[in-house]
C-alpha positions as CSV (number, residue, x, y, z in Angstrom):
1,X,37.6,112.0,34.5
2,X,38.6,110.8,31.2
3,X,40.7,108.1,30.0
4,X,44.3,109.1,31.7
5,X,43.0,107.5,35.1
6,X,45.6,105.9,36.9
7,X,46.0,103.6,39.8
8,X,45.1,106.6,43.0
9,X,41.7,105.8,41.6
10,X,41.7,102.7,43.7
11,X,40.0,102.6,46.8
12,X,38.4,106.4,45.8
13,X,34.3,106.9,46.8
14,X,32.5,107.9,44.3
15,X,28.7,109.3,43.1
16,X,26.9,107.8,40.7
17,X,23.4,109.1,39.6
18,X,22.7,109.7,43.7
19,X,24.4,106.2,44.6
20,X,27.7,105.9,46.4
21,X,30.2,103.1,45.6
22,X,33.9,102.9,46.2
23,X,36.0,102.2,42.8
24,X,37.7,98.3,43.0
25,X,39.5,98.8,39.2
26,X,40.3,100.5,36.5
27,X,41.4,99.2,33.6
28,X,39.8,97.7,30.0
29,X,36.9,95.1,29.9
30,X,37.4,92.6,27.0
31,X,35.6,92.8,24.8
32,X,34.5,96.2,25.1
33,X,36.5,98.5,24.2
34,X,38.0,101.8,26.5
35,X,38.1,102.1,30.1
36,X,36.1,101.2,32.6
37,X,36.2,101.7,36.2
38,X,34.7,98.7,38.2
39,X,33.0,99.9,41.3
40,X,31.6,98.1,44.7
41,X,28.1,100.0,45.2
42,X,27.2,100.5,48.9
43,X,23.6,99.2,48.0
44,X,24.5,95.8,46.6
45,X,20.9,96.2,45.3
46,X,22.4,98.5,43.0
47,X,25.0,96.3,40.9
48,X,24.7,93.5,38.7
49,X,27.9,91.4,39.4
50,X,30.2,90.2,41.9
51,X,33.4,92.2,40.2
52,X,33.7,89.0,37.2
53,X,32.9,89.1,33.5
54,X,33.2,86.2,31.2
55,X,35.0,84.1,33.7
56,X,37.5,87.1,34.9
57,X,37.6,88.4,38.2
58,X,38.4,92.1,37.6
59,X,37.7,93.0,41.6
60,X,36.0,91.3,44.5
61,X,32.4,92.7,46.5
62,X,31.6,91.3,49.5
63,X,28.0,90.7,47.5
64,X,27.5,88.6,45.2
65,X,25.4,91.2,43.3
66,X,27.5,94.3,44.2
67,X,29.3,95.2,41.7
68,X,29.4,97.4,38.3
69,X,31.4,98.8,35.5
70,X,31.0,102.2,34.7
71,X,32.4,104.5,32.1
72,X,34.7,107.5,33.7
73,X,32.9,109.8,32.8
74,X,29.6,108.8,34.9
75,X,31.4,108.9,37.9
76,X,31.5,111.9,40.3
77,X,34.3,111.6,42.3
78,X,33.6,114.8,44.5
79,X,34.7,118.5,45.5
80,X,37.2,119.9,48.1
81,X,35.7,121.2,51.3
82,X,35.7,124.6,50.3
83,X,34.4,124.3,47.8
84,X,31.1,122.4,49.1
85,X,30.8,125.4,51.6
86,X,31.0,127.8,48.7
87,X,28.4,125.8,47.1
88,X,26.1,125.6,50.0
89,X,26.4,129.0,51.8
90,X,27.5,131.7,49.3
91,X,25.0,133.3,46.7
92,X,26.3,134.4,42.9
93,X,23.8,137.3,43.2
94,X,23.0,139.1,46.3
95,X,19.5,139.5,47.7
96,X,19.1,143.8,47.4
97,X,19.3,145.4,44.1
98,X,20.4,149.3,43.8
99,X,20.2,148.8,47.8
100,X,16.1,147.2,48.0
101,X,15.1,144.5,49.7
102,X,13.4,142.1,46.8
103,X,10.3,140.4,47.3
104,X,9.1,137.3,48.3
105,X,6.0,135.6,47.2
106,X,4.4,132.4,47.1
107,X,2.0,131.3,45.0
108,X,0.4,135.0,44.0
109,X,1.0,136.1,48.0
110,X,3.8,138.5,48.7
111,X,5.5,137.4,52.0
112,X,7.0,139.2,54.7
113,X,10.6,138.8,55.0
114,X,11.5,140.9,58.0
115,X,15.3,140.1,58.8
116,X,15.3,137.4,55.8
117,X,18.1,139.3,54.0
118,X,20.3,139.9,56.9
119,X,20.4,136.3,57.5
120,X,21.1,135.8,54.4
121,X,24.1,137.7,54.2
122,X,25.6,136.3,57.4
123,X,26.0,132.7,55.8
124,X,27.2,134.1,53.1
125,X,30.2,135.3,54.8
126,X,32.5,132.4,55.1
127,X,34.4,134.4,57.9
128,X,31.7,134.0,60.5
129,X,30.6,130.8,59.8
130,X,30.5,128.7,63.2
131,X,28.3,126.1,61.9
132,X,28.5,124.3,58.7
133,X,26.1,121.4,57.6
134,X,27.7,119.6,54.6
135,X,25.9,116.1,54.5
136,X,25.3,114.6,51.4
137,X,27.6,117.4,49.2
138,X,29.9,115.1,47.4
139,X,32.6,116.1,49.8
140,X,36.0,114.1,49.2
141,X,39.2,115.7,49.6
142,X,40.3,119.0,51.8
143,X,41.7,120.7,48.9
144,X,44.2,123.3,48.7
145,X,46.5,123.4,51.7
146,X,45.5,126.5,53.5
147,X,42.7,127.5,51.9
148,X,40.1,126.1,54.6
149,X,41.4,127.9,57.3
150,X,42.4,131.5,55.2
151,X,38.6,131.7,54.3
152,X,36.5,130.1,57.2
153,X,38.5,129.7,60.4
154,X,35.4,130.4,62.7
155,X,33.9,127.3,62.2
156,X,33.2,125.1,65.6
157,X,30.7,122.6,64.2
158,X,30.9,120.2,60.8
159,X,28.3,117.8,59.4
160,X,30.1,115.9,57.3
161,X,27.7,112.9,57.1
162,X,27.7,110.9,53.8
163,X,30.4,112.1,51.7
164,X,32.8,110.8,49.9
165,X,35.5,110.9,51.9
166,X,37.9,107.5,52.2
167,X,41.3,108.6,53.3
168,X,41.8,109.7,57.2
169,X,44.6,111.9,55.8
170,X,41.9,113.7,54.1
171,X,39.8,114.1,57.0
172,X,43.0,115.0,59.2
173,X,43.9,118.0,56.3
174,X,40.4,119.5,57.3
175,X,40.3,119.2,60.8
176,X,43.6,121.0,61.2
177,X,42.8,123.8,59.5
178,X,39.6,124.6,62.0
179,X,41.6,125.4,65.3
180,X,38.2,125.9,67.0
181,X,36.4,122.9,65.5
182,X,34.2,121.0,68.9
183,X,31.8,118.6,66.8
184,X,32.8,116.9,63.5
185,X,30.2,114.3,62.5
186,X,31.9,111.9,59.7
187,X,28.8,109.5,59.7
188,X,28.5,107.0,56.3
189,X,31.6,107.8,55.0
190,X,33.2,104.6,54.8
191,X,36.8,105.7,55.8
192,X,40.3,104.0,55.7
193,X,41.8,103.8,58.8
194,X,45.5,104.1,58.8
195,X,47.7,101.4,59.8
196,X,49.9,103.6,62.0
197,X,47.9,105.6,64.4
198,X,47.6,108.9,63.4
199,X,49.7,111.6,65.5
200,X,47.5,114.3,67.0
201,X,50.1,116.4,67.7
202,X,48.5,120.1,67.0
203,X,45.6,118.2,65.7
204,X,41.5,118.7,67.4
205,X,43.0,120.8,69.7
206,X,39.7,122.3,70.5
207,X,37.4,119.1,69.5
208,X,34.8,117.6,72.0
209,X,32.5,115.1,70.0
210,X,33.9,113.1,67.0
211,X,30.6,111.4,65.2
212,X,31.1,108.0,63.7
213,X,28.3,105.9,62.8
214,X,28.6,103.3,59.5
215,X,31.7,104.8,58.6
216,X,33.4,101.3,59.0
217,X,36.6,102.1,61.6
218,X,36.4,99.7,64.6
219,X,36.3,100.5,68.2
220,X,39.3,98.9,68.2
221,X,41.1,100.8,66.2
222,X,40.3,104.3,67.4
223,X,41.0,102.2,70.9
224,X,44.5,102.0,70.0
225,X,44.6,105.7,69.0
226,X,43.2,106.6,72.2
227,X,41.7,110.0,71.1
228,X,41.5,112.9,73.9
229,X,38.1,113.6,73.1
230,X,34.6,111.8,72.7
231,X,33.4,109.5,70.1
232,X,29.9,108.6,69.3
233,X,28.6,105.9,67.5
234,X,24.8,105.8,67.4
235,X,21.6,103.4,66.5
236,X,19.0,105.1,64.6
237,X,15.4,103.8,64.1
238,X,11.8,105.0,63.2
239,X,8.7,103.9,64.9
240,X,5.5,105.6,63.8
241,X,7.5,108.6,62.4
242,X,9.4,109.1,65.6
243,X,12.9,109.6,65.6
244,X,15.0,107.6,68.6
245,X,18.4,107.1,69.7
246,X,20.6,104.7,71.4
247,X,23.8,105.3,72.5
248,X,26.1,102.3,71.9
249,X,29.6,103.5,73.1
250,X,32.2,106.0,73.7
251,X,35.5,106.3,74.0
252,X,37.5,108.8,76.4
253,X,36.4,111.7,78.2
254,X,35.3,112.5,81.5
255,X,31.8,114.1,80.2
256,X,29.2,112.4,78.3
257,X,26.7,115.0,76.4
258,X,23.4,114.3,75.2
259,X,22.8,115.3,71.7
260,X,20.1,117.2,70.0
261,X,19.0,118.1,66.8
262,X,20.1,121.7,65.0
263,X,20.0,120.6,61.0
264,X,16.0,121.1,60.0
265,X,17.7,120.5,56.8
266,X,18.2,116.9,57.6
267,X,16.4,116.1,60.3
268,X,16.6,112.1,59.8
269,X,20.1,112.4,59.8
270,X,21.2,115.1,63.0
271,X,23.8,116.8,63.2
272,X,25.1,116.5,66.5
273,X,25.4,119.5,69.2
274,X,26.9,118.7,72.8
275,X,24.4,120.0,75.2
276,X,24.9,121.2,78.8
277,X,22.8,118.0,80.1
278,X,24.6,115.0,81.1
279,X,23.7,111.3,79.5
């Protein structure tokens, strides 16, 4: 980003240096010159103000400690969708050479990597993909219209967890372009709901579980979208290394499925599969 920012900036999520933050302003900072972007940190631990310099008020942070300016060009303000799954599942060189299997060692040790290729080569074929695990990717925007469902339209399950998505237009663009999508988890992405309840028409046509913990939308408001599908909202804690659940409502449905763990990736942060068990 450089200095022809403009006002769609506002409201944006953003990375910086492994911290999220949502962007409050843009504008110049007397008497410093350039622009700066002031930004609301999620850890309010993070900043250094509460949006005021000298006596202004550029912004308001519901901390009094939880806000920053940055220059532009610290900011990450994410990739398209595609582009994450490009970034996560496809490799720039493939595993064989001339047509042999390359070698895997550890330490000095050669290790056996019977099937380790074919695997491989399965993620790496967007087509087939049924489940993608995108948490923590810098994820903010669908991207080109299309392009989602021309190069992966297989996919049934989404982690989406802790992105940087905002707009529920965003999320909407994505979901519609995976006709077979079941789970979508959109945990700590802190996500504008729409005044004017969404229209579903065409929309999760296949979804069963809809994942929303600390992403900021009300029960209220998804009560007054009345979604024909599940919605989760979970409590997670430690105790002596232990992970533990507690389910703390729902919405809709006739069928509530427990949830189990499939992303060893992750595995503080699940990534939620319905099971054939009943909660």
């Amino acid at each position: 980003m450089n200095d022809t920012l403009t006002l769609d900036v506002i409201g944006r999520r953003v990375e910086v240096n492994g911290e999220h933050a949502t962007v409050r302003f843009s504008g110049v900072v007397p008497p410093v010159a350039g622009l700066w972007l002031g930004v609301e940190w999620d850890n309010p631990a993070r900043g250094k103000h509460d949006g005021s310099h000298e006596g202004i008020v550029y912004f308001k942070c519901r901390h009094p400690t939880g806000g920053s300016f940055v220059r532009p060009n610290k900011v990450n303000f994410g990739v398209d969708f595609l582009t994450a799954v490009n970034n996560r599942y496809v490799l720039e060189d493939g595993p064989e050479e001339d047509g042999k299997e390359q070698p895997v060692t550890i330490g000095n040790k050669p290790v056996e990597t019977i099937g380790f290729d074919s695997v491989i080569k399965q993620q790496s074929q967007l087509s087939k993909l049924q489940e993608v695990s995108l948490r923590n990717c810098v994820v903010s925007c669908a991207g080109d219209k299309g392009a989602i469902a021309k190069a992966c339209p297989n996919i049934r399950r989404v982690d989406l967890s802790r992105n940087l998505l905002s707009s529920w237009d965003e999320v909407l663009s994505i979901a519609d372009q995976l006709k077979h999508l079941e789970v979508l988890n959109l945990s700590e992405n802190k996500l504008h709901f729409p005044s004017v309840s969404p229209s579903l028409a065409g929309t999760f046509p296949a979804l069963k579980v809809l994942v929303l913990n600390r992403t900021g939308i009300t029960w209220a408001e998804f009560g007054s979208w009345k979604p024909p599908f599940i919605i989760y909202s979970w409590a997670q804690k430690w105790t002596r290394g232990s992970f533990t659940r507690q389910r703390l409502g729902f919405i809709a449905g006739t069928t509530i499925f427990c949830l189990r763990l499939t992303d060893l990736t992750h595995p503080e942060y699940s990534f939620f599969e319905p099971s054939a068990d009943k909660y």
